[in-house]
C-alpha positions in Angstrom: 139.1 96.0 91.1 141.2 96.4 94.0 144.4 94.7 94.2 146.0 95.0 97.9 149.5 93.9 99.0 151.1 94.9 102.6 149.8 98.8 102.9 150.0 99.1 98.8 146.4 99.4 97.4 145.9 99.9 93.8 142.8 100.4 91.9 142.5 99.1 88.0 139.8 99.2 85.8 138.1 95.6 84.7 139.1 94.6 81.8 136.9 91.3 81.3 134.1 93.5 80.8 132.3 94.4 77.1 134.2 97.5 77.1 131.2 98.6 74.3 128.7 98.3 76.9 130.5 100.0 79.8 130.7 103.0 77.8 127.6 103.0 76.3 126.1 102.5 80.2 128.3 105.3 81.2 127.3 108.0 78.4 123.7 107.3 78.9 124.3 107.4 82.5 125.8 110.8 82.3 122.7 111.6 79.8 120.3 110.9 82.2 121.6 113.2 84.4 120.7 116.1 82.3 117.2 114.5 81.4 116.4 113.1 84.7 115.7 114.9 88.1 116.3 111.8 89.9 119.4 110.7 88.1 121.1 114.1 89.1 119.4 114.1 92.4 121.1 110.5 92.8 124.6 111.9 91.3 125.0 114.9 93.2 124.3 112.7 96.6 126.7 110.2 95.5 129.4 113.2 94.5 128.3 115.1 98.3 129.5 111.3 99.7 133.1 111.8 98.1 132.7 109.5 95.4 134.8 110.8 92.2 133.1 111.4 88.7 133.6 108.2 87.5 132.7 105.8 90.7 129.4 108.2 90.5 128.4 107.4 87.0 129.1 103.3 87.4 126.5 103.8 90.6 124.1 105.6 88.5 124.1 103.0 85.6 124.1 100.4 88.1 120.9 102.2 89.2 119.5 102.9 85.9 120.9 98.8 85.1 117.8 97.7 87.8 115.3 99.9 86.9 115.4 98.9 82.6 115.9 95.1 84.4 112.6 95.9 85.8 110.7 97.3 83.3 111.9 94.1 81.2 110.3 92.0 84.0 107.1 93.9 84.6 106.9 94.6 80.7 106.6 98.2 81.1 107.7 101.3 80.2 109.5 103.3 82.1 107.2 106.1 84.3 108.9 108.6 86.4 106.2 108.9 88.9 105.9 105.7 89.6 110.0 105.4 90.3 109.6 108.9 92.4 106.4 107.3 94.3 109.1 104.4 95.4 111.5 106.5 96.8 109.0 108.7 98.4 107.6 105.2 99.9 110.5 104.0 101.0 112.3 107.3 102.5 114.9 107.8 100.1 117.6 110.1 100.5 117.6 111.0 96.6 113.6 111.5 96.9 114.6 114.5 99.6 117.5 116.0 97.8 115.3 116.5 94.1 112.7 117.7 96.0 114.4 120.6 98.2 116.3 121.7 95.2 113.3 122.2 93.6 112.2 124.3 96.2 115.1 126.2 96.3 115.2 126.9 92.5 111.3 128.0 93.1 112.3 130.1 95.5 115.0 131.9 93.4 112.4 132.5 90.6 110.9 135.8 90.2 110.5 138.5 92.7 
């Protein structure tokens, strides 16, 4: 939360939140991003955009928030290529950063 006064600005953290939960989101967000091509595709764009660690990883579980809030819905698991298909669909910036650093790393393999 942002609190402004004159040219002050200070930033807190909310504290009227389940404090279990927000951590819970935030390791599993920070999981995902060493499980998950998207979810570090999505990370490093929001880190490339000059967000810090921590505003990254509340976007991300915000992300991964909708998706589970979806599957609930549409009482289904979750499938990557169906997620991947969406952001190819709808031009997402995420869909062409995982995919041209997996070109790159291709590239870097083997003579």
């Amino acid at each position: 939360m942002q609190d402004e006064s004159g040219r002050r600005v200070t930033t807190t953290v909310r504290r009227r939140c389940n404090p279990r939960w927000r951590n819970t989101l935030h390791l599993f967000a920070w999981s995902s991003t060493n499980h998950c091509s998207c979810a570090r595709a999505y990370y490093d764009l929001c880190r490339e955009r000059g967000d810090t660690y921590a505003t990254a990883m509340r976007k991300l579980a915000d992300k991964w928030i909708k998706i589970i809030t979806a599957m609930l819905h549409e009482n289904r698991p979750y499938d990557d290529q169906k997620y991947v298909e969406a952001l190819r669909k709808h031009g997402s910036p995420v869909y062409k950063k995982r995919f041209i650093r997996q070109k790159r790393t291709l590239s870097h393999e083997g003579p």
